[in-house]
C-alpha positions as CSV (number, residue, x, y, z in Angstrom):
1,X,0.0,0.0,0.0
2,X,1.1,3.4,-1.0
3,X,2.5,5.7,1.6
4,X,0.6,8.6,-0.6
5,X,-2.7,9.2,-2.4
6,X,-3.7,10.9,-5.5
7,X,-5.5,14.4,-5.0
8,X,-7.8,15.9,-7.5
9,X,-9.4,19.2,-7.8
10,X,-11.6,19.8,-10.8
11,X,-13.9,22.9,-11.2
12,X,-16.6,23.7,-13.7
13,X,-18.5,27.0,-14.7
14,X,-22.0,26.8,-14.6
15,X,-23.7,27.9,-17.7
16,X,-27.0,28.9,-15.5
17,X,-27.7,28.6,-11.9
18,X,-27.5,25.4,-10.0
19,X,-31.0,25.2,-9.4
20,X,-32.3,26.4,-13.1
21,X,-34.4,23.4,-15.4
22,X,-31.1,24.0,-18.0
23,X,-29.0,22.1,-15.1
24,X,-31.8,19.8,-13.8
25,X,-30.4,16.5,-16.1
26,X,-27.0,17.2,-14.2
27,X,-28.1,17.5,-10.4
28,X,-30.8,14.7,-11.2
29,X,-27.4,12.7,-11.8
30,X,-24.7,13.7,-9.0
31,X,-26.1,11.1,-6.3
32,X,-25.6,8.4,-8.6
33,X,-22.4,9.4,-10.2
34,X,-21.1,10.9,-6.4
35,X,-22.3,6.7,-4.9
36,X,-20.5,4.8,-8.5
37,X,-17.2,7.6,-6.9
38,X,-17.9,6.1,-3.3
39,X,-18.4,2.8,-4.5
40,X,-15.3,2.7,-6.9
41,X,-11.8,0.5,-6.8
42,X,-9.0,3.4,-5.1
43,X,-11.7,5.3,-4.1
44,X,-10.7,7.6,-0.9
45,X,-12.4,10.4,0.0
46,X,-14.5,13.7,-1.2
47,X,-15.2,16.7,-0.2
48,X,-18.6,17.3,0.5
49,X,-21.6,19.1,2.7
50,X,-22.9,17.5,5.5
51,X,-25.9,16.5,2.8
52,X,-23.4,14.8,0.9
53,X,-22.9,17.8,-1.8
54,X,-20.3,19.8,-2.9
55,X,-22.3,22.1,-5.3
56,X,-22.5,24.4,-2.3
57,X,-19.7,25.0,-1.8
58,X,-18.9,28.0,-3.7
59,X,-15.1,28.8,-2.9
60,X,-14.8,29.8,-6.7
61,X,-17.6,31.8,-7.2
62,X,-21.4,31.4,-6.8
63,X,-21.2,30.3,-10.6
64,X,-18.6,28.1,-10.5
65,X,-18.2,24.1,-8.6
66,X,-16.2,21.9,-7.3
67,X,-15.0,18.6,-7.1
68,X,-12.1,16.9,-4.8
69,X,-11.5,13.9,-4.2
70,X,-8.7,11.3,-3.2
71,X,-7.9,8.1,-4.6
72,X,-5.3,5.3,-3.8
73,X,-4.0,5.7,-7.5
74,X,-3.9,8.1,-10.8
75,X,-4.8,4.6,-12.5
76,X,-8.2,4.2,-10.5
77,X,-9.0,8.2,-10.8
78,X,-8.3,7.3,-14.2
79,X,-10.5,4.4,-14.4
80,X,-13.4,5.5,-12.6
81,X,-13.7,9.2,-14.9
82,X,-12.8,7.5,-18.5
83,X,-14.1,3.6,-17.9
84,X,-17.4,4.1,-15.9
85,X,-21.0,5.4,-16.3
86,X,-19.1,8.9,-15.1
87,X,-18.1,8.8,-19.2
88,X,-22.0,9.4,-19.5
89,X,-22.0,12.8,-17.9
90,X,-18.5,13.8,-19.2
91,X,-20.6,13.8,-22.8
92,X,-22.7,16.0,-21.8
93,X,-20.6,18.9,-20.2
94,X,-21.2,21.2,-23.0
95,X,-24.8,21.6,-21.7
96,X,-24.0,22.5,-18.7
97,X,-20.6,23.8,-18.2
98,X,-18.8,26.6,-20.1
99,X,-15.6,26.1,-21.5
100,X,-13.1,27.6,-19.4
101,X,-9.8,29.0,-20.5
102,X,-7.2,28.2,-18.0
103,X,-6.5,25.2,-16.3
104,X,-9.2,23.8,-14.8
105,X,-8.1,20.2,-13.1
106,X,-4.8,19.3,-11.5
107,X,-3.9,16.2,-9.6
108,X,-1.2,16.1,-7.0
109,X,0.5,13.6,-4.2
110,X,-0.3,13.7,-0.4
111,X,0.6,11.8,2.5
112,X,-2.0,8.9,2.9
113,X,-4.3,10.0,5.9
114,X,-4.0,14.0,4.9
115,X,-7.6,15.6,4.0
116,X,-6.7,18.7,1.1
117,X,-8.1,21.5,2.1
118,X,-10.1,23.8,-1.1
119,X,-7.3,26.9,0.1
120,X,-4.6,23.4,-0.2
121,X,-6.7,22.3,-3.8
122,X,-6.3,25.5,-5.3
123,X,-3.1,26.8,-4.5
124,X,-2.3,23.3,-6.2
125,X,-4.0,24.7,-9.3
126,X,-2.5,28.0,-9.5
127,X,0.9,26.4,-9.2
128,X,-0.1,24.4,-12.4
129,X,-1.2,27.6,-13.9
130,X,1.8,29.2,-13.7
131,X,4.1,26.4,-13.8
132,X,2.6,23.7,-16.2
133,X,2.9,20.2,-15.2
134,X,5.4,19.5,-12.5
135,X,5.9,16.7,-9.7
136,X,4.0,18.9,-7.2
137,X,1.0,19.7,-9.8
138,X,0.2,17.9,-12.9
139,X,-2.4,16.5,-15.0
140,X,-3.5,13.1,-16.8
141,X,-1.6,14.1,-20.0
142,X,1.3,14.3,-17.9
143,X,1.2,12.5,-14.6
144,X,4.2,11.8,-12.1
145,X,5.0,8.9,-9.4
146,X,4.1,9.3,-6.5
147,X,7.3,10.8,-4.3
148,X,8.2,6.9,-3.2
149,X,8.1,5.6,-6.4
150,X,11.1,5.7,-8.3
151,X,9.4,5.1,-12.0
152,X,8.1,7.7,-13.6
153,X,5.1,7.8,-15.4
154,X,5.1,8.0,-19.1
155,X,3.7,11.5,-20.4
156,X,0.5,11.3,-22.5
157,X,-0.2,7.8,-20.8
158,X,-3.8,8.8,-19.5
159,X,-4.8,11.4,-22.2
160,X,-6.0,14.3,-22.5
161,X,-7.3,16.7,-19.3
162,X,-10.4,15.5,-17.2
163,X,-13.3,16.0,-19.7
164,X,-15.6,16.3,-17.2
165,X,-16.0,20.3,-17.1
């Protein structure tokens, strides 16, 4: 078992308000895809409400959400957005979600047992902003081991950025 788990941030800007018919298919559908996450091989932890909810949360703006999560591997983050029913809503994101132009997802190591923070989540982001992909923040396209692994991960090995949002 890894010393470190996988931490992913990905946020999304709403094309209308949470609670508008235009974003009913999408809230109808985050119990089910937030249990198949829960449910999932590597699944570790989410941030959430005390309702089990993250659209709340609004540390990006009232028009913007969020998702973060842990997992015991980039290969079962992987798995669970690209080779599950998840795929289902990812193909529909255009509906809902507005393209953005910077970054939007970043994944990056922590100690096994450490909850991130959204202040922890998106200075991770900003550093991937500025910096591009690096061991402390990085993307699918171009992942990196975790610190006590001494393979690296290929570049381009898990595709393209999250197409969630």
């Amino acid at each position: 078992m890894s010393q470190y788990h996988i931490a992913q941030l990905n946020i999304a800007k709403l094309k209308a308000p949470i609670d508008s018919p235009q974003l009913a298919d999408f809230v109808a559908n985050l119990d089910r895809i937030n249990a198949l996450a829960d449910d999932a091989a590597g699944f570790v932890w989410r941030l959430q409400t005390e309702d089990g909810d993250a659209t709340g949360i609004d540390y990006f703006g009232s028009d913007q959400i969020v998702n973060l999560s842990l997992w015991e591997s980039v290969e079962a983050l992987h798995d669970y957005v690209y080779r599950s029913v998840h795929v289902e809503i990812m193909r529909r994101k255009k509906e809902w979600f507005h393209k953005m132009a910077d970054s939007h997802m970043v994944l990056w190591w922590v100690p096994a047992g450490h909850l991130p923070s959204i202040e922890e989540a998106s200075a991770q982001l900003e550093l991937l902003r500025e910096l591009g992909p690096t061991q402390e923040a990085f993307t699918f396209k171009k992942a990196f081991p975790a610190p006590n692994e001494s393979a690296s991960a290929p570049s381009d090995s898990w595709g393209s950025e999250c197409p969630a949002v």
